[in-house]
C-alpha positions as a printed Julia matrix, in Angstrom:
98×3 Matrix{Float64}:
 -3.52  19.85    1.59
 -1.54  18.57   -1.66
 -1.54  15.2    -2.75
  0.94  13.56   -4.6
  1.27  10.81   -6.09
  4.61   8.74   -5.89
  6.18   5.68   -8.23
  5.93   2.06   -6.99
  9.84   2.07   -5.94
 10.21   5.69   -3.9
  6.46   4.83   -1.97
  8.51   1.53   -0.65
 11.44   4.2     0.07
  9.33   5.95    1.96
  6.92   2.97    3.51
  4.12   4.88    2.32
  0.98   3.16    0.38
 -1.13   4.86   -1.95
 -0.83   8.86   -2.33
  0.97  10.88    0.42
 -0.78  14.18    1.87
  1.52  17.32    2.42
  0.77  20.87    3.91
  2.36  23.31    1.73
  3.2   26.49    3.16
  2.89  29.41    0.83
  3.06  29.46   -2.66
  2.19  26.13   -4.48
  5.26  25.12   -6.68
  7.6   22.39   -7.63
  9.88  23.78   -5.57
  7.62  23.88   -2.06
  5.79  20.72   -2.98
  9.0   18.72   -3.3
 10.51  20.77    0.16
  7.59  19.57    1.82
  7.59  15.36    0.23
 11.23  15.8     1.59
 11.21  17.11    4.86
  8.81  14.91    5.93
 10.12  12.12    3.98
 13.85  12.46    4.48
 14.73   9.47    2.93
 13.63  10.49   -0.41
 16.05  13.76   -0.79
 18.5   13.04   -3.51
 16.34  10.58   -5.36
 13.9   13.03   -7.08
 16.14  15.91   -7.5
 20.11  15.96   -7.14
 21.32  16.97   -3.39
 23.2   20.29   -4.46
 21.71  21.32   -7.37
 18.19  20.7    -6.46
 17.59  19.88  -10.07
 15.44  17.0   -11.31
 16.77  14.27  -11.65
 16.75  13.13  -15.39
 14.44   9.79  -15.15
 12.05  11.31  -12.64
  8.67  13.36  -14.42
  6.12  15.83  -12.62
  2.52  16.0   -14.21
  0.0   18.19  -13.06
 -3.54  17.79  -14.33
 -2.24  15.51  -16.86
  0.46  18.49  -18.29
  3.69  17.26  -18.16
  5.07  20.12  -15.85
  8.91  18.34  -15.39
 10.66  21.4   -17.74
  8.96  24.2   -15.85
 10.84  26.47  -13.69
 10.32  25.04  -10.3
  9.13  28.43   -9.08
  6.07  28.6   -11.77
  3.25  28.03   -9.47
  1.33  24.84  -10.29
 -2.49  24.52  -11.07
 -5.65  25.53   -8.31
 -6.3   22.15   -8.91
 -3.22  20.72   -7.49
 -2.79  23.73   -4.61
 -6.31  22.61   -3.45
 -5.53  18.77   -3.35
 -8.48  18.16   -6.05
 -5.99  16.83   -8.15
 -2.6   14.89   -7.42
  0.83  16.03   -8.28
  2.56  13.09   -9.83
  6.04  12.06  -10.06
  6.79   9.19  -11.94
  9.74   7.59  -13.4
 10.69   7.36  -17.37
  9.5    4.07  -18.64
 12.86   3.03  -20.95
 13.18  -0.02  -22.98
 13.02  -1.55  -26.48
């Protein structure tokens, strides 16, 4: 079971509170951990990663074990931690301002 870890605005997108639990089939990676936030959370595709690209979208950062992981190939699988749910995934959005 993966955890992750979801931004105040896309956990009231998805009328979730508090970390969401996902089975991940296969390999643990970007890629299948955001498959799996989407298909059970359909109304989230298209606000972490663009609809036909499947690239991130540019305000939106993945951390795992406190490495920002947002440049990595999607494919590069993530940390034991993560793949055995001892540690959370996070996405988070960029923080802008002045």
């Amino acid at each position: 079971m993966i955890r992750v870890a979801l931004p105040a605005h896309l956990r009231k997108l998805a009328r979730v509170d508090g970390e969401v639990k996902l089975d991940v089939e296969g390999q643990v990676t970007q890629r299948s951990v955001l498959d799996a936030l989407e298909a059970r959370y359909p109304m989230l595709r298209g606000t972490i990663r663009d609809h036909v690209t499947q690239k991130r979208r540019p305000f939106v950062r993945f951390f795992a074990c406190g490495e920002d992981v947002s440049h990595d190939p999607a494919d590069t699988p993530l940390p034991e931690a993560i793949a055995t749910g001892t540690e959370p995934f996070f996405i988070m959005g960029a923080i802008a301002g002045g």
